[in-house]
N, C-alpha and C positions, 0 to 999 in steps of 0.2 A: 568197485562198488560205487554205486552214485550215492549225490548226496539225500535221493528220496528215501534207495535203500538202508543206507546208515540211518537215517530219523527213524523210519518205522523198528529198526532192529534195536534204537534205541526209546522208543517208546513199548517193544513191547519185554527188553527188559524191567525197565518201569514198573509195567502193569505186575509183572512177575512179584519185584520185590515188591509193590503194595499189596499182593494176598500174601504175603507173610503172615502167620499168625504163631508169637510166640508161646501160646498155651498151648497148641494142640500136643498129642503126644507125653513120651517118656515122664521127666518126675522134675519135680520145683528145686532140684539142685545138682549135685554129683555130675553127670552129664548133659543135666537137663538145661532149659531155656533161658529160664528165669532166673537162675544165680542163685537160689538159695541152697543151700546144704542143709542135706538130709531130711528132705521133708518131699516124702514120695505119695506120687498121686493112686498108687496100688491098680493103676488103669482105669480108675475113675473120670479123667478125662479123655480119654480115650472111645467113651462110650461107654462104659458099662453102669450107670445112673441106676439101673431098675425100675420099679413099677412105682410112678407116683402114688398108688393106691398102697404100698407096699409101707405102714408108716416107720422103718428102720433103713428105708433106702435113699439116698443123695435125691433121687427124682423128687421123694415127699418133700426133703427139706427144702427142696428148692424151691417148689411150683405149690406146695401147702404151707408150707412155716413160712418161707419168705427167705432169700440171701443176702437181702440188702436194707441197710436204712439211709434216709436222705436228711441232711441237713441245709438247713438257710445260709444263706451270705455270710461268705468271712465269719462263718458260727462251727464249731465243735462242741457243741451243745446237743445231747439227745432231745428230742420231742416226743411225748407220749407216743406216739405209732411206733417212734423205735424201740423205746421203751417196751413198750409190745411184741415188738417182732423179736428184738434181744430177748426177750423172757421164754419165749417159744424156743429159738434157739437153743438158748440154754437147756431146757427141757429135754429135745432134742439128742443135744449132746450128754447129758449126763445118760440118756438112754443107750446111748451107744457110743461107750467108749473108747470102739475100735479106731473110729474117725480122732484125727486132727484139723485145722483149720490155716490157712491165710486167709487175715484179715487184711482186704485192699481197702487203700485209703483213696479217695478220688476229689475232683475239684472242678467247676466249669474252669471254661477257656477265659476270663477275668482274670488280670491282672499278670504280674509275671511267671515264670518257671520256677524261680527260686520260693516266692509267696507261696506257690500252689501244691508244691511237693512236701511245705512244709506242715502247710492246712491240710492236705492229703494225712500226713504221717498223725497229727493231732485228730485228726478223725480216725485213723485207724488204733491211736491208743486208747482211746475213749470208748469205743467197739470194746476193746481186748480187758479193757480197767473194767469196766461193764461185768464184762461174762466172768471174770473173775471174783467178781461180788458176786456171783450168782453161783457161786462152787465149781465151776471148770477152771481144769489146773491151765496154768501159765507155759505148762510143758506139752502141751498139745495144742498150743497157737504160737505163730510168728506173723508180724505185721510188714507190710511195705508199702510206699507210696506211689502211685503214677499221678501224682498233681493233676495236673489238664493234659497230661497222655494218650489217654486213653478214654475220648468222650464215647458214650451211648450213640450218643448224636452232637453232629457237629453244627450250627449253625448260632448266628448272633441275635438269636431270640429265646425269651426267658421259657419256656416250655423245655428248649436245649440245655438252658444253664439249671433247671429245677432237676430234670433227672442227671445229669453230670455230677451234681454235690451229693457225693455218696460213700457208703463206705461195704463191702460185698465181703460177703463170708464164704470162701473158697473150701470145700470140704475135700480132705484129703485121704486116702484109705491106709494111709499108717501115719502112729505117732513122729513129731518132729525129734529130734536129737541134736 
């Protein structure tokens, strides 16, 4: 093998491992991706959303309530919008109890790994402390952090870091345990 052919077979394992995507597929623990136990996606990720027009279906909650709230810099502090979109949420879920949730905690790419995972997790208990003031039980959410993991978008300008600081409501088709 020459050295061109080893480069490209090693850039298009590369490419390979970078369409990895740990969501697709199977359930958020048992043998699933994401490591969490017992918190099955009921093949809601997988595709089966439903009819955004449909107000009891994952597509509404997503693309009409809203799955995500954003916060400011180095802040875990809700902002009325969240405040808003947490309230619908809620609503939401008290409508249909069937659903559980991960609540993801997110972060731009500022600062360290160890900072960002932790302002991650601190967003996503504030989400969780939230909906819990609002009558949905604590047994049908589990939180987790990807700090600065997992941007929207990656680049070193503040449009990147304004949707990066967030925290996304994961709806799941069965209760956590």
């Amino acid at each position: 093998m020459t050295l061109t052919s080893k480069t490209l077979l090693v850039l298009a394992a590369l490419a390979l491992a970078a369409c990895n995507n740990p969501r697709t597929g199977g359930t958020f623990g048992g043998g699933g991706t994401d490591g969490f136990g017992g918190f099955n996606d009921g093949g809601i990720q997988s595709g089966m959303l439903g009819d955004p027009n449909d107000p009891n279906s994952v597509a509404h909650f997503q693309q009409r309530i809203g799955d995500r709230v954003f916060f400011t810099t180095d802040s875990s502090s809700l902002s009325e919008d969240g405040r808003a979109t947490l309230n619908a949420q809620a609503r939401w879920l008290s409508a249909n109890p069937q659903f559980a949730i991960l609540i993801e905690g997110h972060a731009d790419e500022r600062g360290t790994r160890e900072y960002n995972v932790s302002l991650g997790e601190r967003r996503a208990n504030t989400v969780m402390q939230y909906l819990i003031a609002q009558g949905i039980s604590a047994g049908r959410m589990r939180t987790v952090s990807y700090g600065k993991e997992r941007p929207v978008e990656a680049c070193p300008e503040q449009r990147c870091w304004d949707i990066n600081r967030r925290a996304v409501t994961v709806v799941s088709g069965g209760r956590t345990s």
